[in-house]
C-alpha positions, 0 to 999 in steps of 0.5 A, a space after each residue: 506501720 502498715 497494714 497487711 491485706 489478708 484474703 480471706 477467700 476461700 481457695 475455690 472461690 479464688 480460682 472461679 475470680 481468676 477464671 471469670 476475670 480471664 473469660 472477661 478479657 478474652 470476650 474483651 478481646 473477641 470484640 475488639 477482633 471483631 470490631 477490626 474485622 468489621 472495619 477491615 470489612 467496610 473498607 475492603 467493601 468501599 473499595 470493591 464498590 469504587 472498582 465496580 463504579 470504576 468498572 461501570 463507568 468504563 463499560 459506559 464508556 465503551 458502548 458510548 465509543 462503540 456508537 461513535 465508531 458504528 456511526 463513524 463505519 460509514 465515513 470509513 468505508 468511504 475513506 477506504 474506497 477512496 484510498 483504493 480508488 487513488 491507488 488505482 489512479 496512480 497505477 493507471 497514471 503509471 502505466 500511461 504510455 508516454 508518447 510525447 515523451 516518446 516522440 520527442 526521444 525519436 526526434 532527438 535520435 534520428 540521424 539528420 539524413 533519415 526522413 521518416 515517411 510514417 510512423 504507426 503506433 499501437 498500445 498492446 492489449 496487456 499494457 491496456 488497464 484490465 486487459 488481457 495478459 499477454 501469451 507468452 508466445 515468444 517475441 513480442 509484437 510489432 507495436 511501433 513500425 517507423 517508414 522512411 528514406 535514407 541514402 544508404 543501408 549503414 544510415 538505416 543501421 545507424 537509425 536503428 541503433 540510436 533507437 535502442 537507446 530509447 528506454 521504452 522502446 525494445 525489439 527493433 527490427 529491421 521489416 524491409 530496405 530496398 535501394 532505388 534510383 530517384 530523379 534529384 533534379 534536372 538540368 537543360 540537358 539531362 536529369 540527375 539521379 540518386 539511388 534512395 534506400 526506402 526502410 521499414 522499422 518495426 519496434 515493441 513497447 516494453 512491457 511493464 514488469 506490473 499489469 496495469 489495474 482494472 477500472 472494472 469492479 469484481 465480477 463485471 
């Protein structure tokens, strides 16, 4: 038969074990808490130390970049003169005056019965690389003045029309003709004669819709 176990405490003292046991467990629990919050407390610290040495590292990395690029700011400047000065080349290999090209198209449209005496050419000064702009003044100026001898005044006409089919040229105008009689030839008795009509064509370049640039540097 079993044995009943009898407390035989008296009622306070019961109470006071009950409330020391409760204060045991709950600075049981304290220290546990704490000893988390001291873990949670390391690791976050780990963690703020790895993104500061993260954070140094980048700065390092910045300043070593930034002396590269200081030392590198001078091949930069050069490339970037040297781009402009390409620009500028092409700009001015754009705006040449093509002559040969020009002189062939005139060979290639002159009618078979015009003779060309002479033929002047001048290059205005707004199609000069840094020159003057043009004053708008109306028609352009006489920069191609082509002298010849034909048989009649149509074959002038004629040579002055196929001429505007020459893309550089515009303005084509009509300075002079004049018609007189010339000594073709002879025989044993009398001498031939025939009439020639001596022409003055003017003609300007086109202009170019872009000036061309300057080789001068600002403020020369």
């Amino acid at each position: 038969m079993a044995t009943k176990r009898i407390n035989l405490l008296p009622p306070e003292e019961r109470a006071k074990a009950r409330r020391e046991r409760g204060l045991t467990w709950t600075i049981v629990a304290l220290l546990v808490l704490a000893a988390v919050l001291g873990m949670v407390y390391f690791w976050e610290n780990a963690k703020v130390s790895d993104k500061e040495s993260e954070r140094d590292q980048l700065e390092a990395d910045i300043a070593a970049v930034q002396v590269q690029m200081a030392e590198l700011q001078p091949y930069k400047a050069l490339q970037t003169k040297r781009t402009e000065m390409t620009k500028t080349a092409k700009a001015l290999d754009d705006a040449r005056v093509p002559w040969s090209t020009i002189f062939e198209e005139i060979s290639l449209v002159i009618p078979e019965n015009v003779r060309l005496q002479s033929l002047t050419c001048t290059v205005p000064a707004a199609m000069l690389p840094g020159g003057a702009a043009e004053m708008a003044t109306g028609e352009l100026a006489a920069d191609v003045t082509f002298t010849g001898q034909t048989y009649q005044h149509k074959d002038v006409a004629e040579f002055m029309t196929r001429l505007g089919l020459i893309p550089q040229l515009t303005n084509i105008q009509l300075a002079s003709s004049t018609t007189a009689a010339a000594a073709t030839g002879t025989t044993t008795t009398t001498a031939t004669t025939q009439e020639l009509t001596t022409f003055t064509v003017t003609a300007s370049l086109r202009r170019y819709v872009t000036a061309p640039p300057t080789t001068k540097a600002a403020g020369e």
